[in-house]
C-alpha positions, 0 to 999 in steps of 0.5 A: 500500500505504501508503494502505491501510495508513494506513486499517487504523491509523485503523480501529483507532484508531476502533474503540479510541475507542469501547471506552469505551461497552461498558466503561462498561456492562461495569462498571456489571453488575459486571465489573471492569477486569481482567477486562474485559481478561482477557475480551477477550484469550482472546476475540481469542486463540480467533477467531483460532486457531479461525480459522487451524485451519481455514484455515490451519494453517501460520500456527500454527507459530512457531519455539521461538526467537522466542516471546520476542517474543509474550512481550514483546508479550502479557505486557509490551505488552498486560498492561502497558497494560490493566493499568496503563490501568486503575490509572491512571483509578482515580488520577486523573481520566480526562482527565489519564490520557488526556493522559498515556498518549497520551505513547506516540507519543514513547516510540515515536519514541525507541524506533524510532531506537534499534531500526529507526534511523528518522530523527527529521523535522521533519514527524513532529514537527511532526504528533505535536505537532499531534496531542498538542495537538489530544488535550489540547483534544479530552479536555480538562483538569480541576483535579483537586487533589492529583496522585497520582504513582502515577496519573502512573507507573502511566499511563506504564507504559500508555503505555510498553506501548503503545509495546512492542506498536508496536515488537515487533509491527513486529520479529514482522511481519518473519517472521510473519503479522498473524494469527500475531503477534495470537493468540500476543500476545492468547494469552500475555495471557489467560493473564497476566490469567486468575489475577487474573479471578475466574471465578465472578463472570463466568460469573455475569454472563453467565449473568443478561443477554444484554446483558453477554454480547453487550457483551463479544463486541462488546468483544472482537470487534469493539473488540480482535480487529478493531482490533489485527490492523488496526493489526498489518497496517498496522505492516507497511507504515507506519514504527512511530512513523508508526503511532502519530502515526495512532493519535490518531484514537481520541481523536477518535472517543471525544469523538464516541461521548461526543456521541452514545451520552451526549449530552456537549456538543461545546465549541468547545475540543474542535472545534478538538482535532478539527480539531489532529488532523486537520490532523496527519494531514494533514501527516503525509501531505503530501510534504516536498519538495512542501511546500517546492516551494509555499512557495518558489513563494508566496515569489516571489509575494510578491516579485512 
């Protein structure tokens, strides 16, 4: 089960890597970042009730005290982070917010000692290390002059809801159904973003090109519904703060969209990020014990 549930969390992680090729041509028609995710929350929250309503009703039901969660997750995790995402690479430069939100497996860490008491290992630490240096070779970094200390605090905040998202969703999968916990969050979200959308403006762009209205089914389709009952299903299996180490794939899979849809230049720098990246996988995976098991064996060969 962990196995699978380990794909789920890196098949989202590369359908959020490749977010930034539809976003981009989102924004060059004319959408803005809000309403970009404003289009994705209500796109995710009606495939899936349209969905349960037609299978399985009982998934609907929620019972009046827990809505608090789905609160929490849609209004504080998802409004947070798309919100706060998209201020940020208005501030600063792509790069460095990327560097900055991908802070969110530390917030996670901490925050699954104070609320699941997860043990704190040197092998998650060492793997989140990996992974955080691999990212900040893979996306790079730029002299981006003057810092802006909103840009820093407002990309906190992205990662901070992000860190939410991971640790109410593992506290809403113990009574509900991924299904469940996916619409109600992308639900209260739509509605957040909806009053800062301008309406008229999307229903104008969607009406002159076919290209923007399929761009957002795919966004909200395919890089929102698809990815996040994924990550949600795996939070089932795999520890929060595990699930986030995981998630570093996305950068990964955004420097090779970038390679392949823009024709951006692979340095040797960001092969190596890569490989930081997938090595962390690998530790993350590997038996502590059989990884002490052949260090001691390669010691007494030494000897010998």
């Amino acid at each position: 089960m962990q196995k699978s549930s380990q794909f789920l969390i890196i098949l989202a992680a590369f359908c959020w890597g490749l977010i930034g090729v539809f976003t981009r041509q989102l924004t060059a028609a004319g959408f803005s970042f809000v309403e970009i995710a404003s289009s994705r929350s209500v796109i995710t929250a009606v495939c899936l009730f349209s969905y349960l309503l037609l299978t399985d009703r009982e998934k609907l039901k929620i019972k009046r005290k827990d809505s608090w969660i789905f609160l929490c997750m849609g209004g504080f995790g998802i409004v947070l982070n798309n919100v706060c995402y998209f201020n940020t690479i208005e501030l600063i430069t792509l790069s460095a917010a990327s560097i900055i939100i991908y802070t969110a497996p530390y917030m996670v860490i901490v925050m699954s000692v104070l609320v699941f008491k997860e043990k704190i290992t040197l092998q998650k630490m060492s793997a989140l290390l990996i992974a955080f240096t691999g990212c900040i070779m893979t996306v790079g970094v730029t002299n981006s002059g003057e810092v802006s200390i909103m840009g820093i605090t407002s990309g906190l905040g992205s990662a901070f809801g992000y860190a939410l998202y991971s640790i109410f969703g593992r506290i809403a999968l113990q009574k509900y159904h991924p299904f469940t916990v996916t619409a109600y969050t992308f639900a209260v979200a739509g509605i957040a973003l909806a009053p800062a959308s301008d309406m008229g403006n999307m229903f104008m762009l969607l009406s002159e090109s076919a290209v923007n209205f399929s761009n957002l089914l795919v966004l909200g389709i395919f890089l929102t519904l698809v990815p996040y009952v994924c990550y949600t299903k795996g939070l089932e299996e795999i520890e929060a703060s595990r699930a986030s180490i995981i998630a570093f794939v996305e950068p990964l899979t955004a420097a090779a969209a970038g390679m392949v849809v823009y024709g951006e230049m692979l340095s040797l720098m960001k092969i190596l990020g890569m490989g930081f990246i997938f090595f962390s996988l690998v530790i993350l995976n590997v038996n502590p014990k059989k990884l002490l098991e052949a260090s001691f064996i390669l010691k007494i060969l030494r000897v010998k």
